[in-house]
N, C-alpha and C positions, 0 to 999 in steps of 0.2 A: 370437693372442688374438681374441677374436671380438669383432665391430664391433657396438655397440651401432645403430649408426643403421641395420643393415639389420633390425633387431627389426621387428615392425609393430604398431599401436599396440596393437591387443586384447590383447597378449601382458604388457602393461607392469604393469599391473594383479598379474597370477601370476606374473612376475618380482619384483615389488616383495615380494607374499608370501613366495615361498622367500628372498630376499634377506632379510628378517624372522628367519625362521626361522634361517639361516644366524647371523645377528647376536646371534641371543639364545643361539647356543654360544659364538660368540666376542665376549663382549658389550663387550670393551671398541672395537672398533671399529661397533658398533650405530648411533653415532649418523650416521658418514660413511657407512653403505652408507644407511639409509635414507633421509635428507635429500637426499643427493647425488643416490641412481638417481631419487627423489622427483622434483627439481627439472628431469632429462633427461627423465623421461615428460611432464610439463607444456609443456615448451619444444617436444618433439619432437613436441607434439599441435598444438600452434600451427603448428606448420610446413607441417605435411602435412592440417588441417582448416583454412582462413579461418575457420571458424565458429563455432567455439570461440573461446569467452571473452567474456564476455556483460560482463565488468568490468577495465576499464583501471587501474584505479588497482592501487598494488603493494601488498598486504598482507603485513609481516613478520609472521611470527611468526602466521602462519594455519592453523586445524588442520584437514586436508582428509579427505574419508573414507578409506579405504586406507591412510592413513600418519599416522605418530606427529606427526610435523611437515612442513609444507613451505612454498616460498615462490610464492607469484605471479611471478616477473620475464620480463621480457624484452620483446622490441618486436615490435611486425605487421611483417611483411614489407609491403613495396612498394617500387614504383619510383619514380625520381626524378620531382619534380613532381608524385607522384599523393595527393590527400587521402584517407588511410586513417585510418579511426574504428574502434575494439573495443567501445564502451562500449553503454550500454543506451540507444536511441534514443527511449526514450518520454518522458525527461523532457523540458520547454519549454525552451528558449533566452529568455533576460529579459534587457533590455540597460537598464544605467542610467547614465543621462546626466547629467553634474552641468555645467554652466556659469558660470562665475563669476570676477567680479575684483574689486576689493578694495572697489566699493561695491553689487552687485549679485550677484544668485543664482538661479539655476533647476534645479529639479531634476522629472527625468522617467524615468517608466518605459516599457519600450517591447516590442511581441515582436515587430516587423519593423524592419531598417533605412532604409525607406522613409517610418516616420514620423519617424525624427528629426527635429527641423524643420533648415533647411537653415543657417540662422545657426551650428549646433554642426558644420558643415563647413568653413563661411569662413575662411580665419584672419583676425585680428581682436586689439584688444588683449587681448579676453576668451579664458581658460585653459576648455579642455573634457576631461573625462575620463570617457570611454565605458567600464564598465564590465560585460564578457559573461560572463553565469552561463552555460554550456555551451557547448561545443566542438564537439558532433556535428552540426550540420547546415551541412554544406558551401556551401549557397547565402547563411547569415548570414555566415561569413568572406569566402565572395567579394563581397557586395554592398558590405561593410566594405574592402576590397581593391580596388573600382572607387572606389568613396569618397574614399579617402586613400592611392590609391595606391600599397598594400603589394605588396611584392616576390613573385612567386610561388614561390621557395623558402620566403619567411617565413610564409607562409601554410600551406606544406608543415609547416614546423615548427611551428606550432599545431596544426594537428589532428590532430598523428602525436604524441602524451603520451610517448611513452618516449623523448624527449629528454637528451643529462646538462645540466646547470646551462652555461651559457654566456652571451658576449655578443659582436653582430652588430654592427661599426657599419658603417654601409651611408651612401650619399651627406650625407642629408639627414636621416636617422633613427637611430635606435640599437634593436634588438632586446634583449631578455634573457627567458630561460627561465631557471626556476628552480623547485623542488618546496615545496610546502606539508604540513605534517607534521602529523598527525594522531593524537592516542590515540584509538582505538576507546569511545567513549560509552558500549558496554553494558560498558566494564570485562573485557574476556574479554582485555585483555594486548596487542592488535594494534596495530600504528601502520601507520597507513594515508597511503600519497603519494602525492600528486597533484599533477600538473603547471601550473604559471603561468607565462603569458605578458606582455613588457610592451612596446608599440611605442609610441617615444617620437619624436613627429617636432612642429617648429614651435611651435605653445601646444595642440595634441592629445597625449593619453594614451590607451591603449587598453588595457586589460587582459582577458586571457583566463583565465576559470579552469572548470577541469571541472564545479565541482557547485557551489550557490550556498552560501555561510560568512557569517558574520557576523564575519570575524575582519578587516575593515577598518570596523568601525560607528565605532569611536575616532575614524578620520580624516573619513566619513560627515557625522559630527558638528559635527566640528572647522569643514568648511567651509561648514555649514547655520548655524550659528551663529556662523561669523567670527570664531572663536578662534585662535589662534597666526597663522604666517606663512605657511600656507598660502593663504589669498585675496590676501595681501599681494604672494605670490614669482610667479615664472614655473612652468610645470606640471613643470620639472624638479626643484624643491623636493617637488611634489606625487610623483613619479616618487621620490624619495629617501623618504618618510617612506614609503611604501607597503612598499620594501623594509626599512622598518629594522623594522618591524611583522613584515615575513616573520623577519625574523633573530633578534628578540625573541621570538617564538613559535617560534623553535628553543631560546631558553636556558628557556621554559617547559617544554617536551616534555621535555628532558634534565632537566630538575630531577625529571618524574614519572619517567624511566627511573631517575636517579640513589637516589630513593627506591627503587625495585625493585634495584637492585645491592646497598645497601646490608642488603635483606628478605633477597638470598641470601646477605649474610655471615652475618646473624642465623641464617639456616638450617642455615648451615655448620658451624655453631658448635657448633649443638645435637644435629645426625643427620648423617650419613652416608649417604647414598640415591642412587642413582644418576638417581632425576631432576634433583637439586642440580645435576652434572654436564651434562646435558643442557640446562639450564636458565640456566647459564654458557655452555655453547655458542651456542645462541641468542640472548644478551645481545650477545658478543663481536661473530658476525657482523651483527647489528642494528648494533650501533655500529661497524662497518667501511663496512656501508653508507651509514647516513647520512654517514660522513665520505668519504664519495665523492659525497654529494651536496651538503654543505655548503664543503668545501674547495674547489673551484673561486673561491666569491666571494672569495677575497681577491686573486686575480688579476685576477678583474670590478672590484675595486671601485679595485683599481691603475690599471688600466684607464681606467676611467672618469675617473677624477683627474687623468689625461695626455692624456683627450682634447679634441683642438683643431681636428679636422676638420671635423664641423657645426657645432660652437660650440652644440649644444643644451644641455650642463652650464653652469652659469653659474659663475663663479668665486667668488661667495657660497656656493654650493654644497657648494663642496672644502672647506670645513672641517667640514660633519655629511657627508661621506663617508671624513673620517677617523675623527669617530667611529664611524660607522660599521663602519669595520674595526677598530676595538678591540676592537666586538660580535663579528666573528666569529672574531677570534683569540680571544675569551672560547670564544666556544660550540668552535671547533676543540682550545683545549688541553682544555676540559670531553671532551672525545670522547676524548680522548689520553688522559687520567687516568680515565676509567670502564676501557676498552681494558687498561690495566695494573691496575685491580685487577682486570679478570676474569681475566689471563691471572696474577696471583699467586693470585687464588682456585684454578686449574684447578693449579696448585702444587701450594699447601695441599695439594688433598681429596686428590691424588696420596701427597701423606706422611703424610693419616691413614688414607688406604688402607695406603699403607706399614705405619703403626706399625702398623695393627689385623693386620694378615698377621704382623709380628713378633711382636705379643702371642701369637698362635693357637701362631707354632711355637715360641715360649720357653715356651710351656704345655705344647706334645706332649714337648720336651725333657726338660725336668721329671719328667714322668712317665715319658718312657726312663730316662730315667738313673736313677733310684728303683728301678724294674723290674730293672736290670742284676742288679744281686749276689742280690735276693731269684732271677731267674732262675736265677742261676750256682749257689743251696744250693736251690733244689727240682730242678734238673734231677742234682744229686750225685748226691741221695734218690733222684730217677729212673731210677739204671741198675740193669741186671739181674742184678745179682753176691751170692753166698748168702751168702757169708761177710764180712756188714756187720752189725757187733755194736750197731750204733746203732737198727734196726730194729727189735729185742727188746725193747727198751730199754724200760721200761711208760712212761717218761713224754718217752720223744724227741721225738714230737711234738709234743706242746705245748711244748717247749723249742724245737724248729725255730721252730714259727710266732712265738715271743717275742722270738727271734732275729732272724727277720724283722721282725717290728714296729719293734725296737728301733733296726735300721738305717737303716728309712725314715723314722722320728722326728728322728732323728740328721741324715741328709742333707735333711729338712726344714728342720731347723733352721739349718744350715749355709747351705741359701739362701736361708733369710730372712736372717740376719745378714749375706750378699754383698747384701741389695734384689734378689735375682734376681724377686720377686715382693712 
């Protein structure tokens, strides 16, 4: 068999074409040759250009030129310790700094970490939680990293985004990564992930997220206005509602995918098309992936419940990180029950392809078998022997043909009264 990885990359392109062409004779395996070879020329361009990929974050369900479908995945190579960035380095790094405790507040924006003032370092009874819109400029993580101390793996692991979901507890501190799920705004079907980080050490919180979101303003809010138990608790509360926010904008996103699984049943129902098909494919492996990204947390949030080594979870705590994990065995069986109905949809369309193939050939049948006997009295008529008194005969033929009539009316009739039709 021949080695795809000695291919070189210009070639990927006119392989992916005839791989097209090939597929659309044997269409029903069309969608594994093009998504698959798809997904190895991406990956295989990554490997052999650093330069390539101008966009870190993973777009399922992205339609790229050259091919029907494909997907973004997979991580920069580097080496241990080294900070490797993909993404587009022109947007700002903005870092906001909330400080607060249950009778006081300050809130700041900042684009160096040299202005924070130096109170939101100290520890102190007051809770601080540094919040960094971008990841790409490695001298904001290091400054942040002399700061407060962050591990130089954990630093590694912020600005390398192809992370899976995990949780680090280290001396003094606790690490967690985790993705941010995203439907594409302009509605064209995509969800887009992107990587979040969260270093929890002492009355500091730091969070890392690629692009800036509006999808913690709730909590924002919450602690500019001294609503709930946030300014109340220690920033491990803070540390908890940030993620149940993340979890909860998981059971969002699956409610809008849920609404699209349910468009394909509707579709299903009506046509027969083979992008129906394709279109279940895609559903499927989307909800495989996301549940490789979400199922991790219920082993994090186990995790966290047991841990007693910094003693940064507070034991008021452990009971909104059970809820907590109720959320994500909600959204984990939601993943499970989409999963089975696309794989009973990919059924389905399979037995009304079935039926529709049975109807065609109980049709040709039909019409063999009608064909048989009128074949067996024109071909009598057709041999070449003189002495057939039926041939003279002034009105045989139209007797033949009445004859014939009469017995495909007959054997008509006969299959409708079996429902063969």
């Amino acid at each position: 068999m021949l080695s795809l990885i000695t291919l070189p990359v210009k070639y990927c392109q006119d392989i992916e074409n005839i791989l097209f062409f090939v597929s659309a004779i044997f269409r029903h395996n069309h969608f594994h040759f093009n998504v698959n070879y798809s997904l190895f020329c991406k990956q295989w361009q990554r490997r052999t250009k650093p330069g390539i990929g101008a966009e870190n974050r993973t777009a399922i369900g992205k339609n790229q030129p050259g091919s029907r479908r494909s997907t973004i995945i997979g991580a920069p190579v580097h080496s241990s310790g080294t900070l490797v960035h993909i993404t587009d380095p022109s947007s700002p790094v903005q870092l906001n700094v909330f400080t607060y405790d249950g009778d006081t507040f300050t809130e700041g924006k900042y684009k160096k970490v040299d202005d924070i003032p130096v109170s939101s370092t100290a520890p102190s009874t007051q809770m601080t939680w540094i919040d960094v819109d971008g990841v790409h400029y490695s001298d904001v993580i290091s400054q942040l990293a002399d700061r407060y101390d962050i591990h130089s793996l954990v630093q590694t692991d912020i600005k390398t985004t192809e992370q899976r979901t995990k949780l680090d507890v280290l001396d003094d501190s606790l690490f967690l990564v985790c993705k941010l799920i995203f439907r594409d705004v302009a509605n064209t079907g995509h969800t887009i992930i992107e990587q979040m980080t969260f270093y929890l050490k002492e009355n500091i919180l730091i969070t890392f997220q690629e692009t800036p979101k509006d999808l913690f303003d709730s909590i924002k809010n919450r602690i500019r206005q001294g609503k709930g138990r946030i300014r109340k608790s220690k920033v491990d509360y803070l540390f908890y509602s940030l993620v149940d926010v993340v979890v909860d904008h998981y059971m969002d996103v699956l409610d809008t995918m849920g609404s699209k699984v349910e468009a394909i049943d509707n579709q299903l129902m009506k046509t027969l098309k083979r992008d129906t098909l394709e279109s279940i494919y895609d559903m499927k492996r989307d909800m495989l992936y996301l549940r490789s990204i979400i199922s991790p947390l219920k082993e994090i949030i186990i995790k966290l419940q047991k841990e007693e080594e910094t003693m940064i979870m507070q034991e008021s705590t452990n009971i909104y990180l059970k809820d907590l994990f109720d959320h994500v065995v909600q959204v984990n069986d939601s993943i499970d029950t989409y999963r089975e109905m696309l794989a009973s949809f990919i059924d389905f369309y399979m037995m009304l392809n079935s039926n529709a193939m049975n109807e065609v050939v109980k049709t040709l049948t039909i019409i063999s078998t009608i064909f048989i006997p009128l074949t067996f009295i024109s071909g009598i008529y057709g041999m070449n022997f003189e002495n057939m008194p039926e041939l003279k005969y002034e009105y045989g033929y139209y007797i033949v043909l009445s004859v014939m009539a009469t017995l495909a009316i007959l054997m008509l009739g006969c299959f409708k009264h079996k429902h063969w039709f």
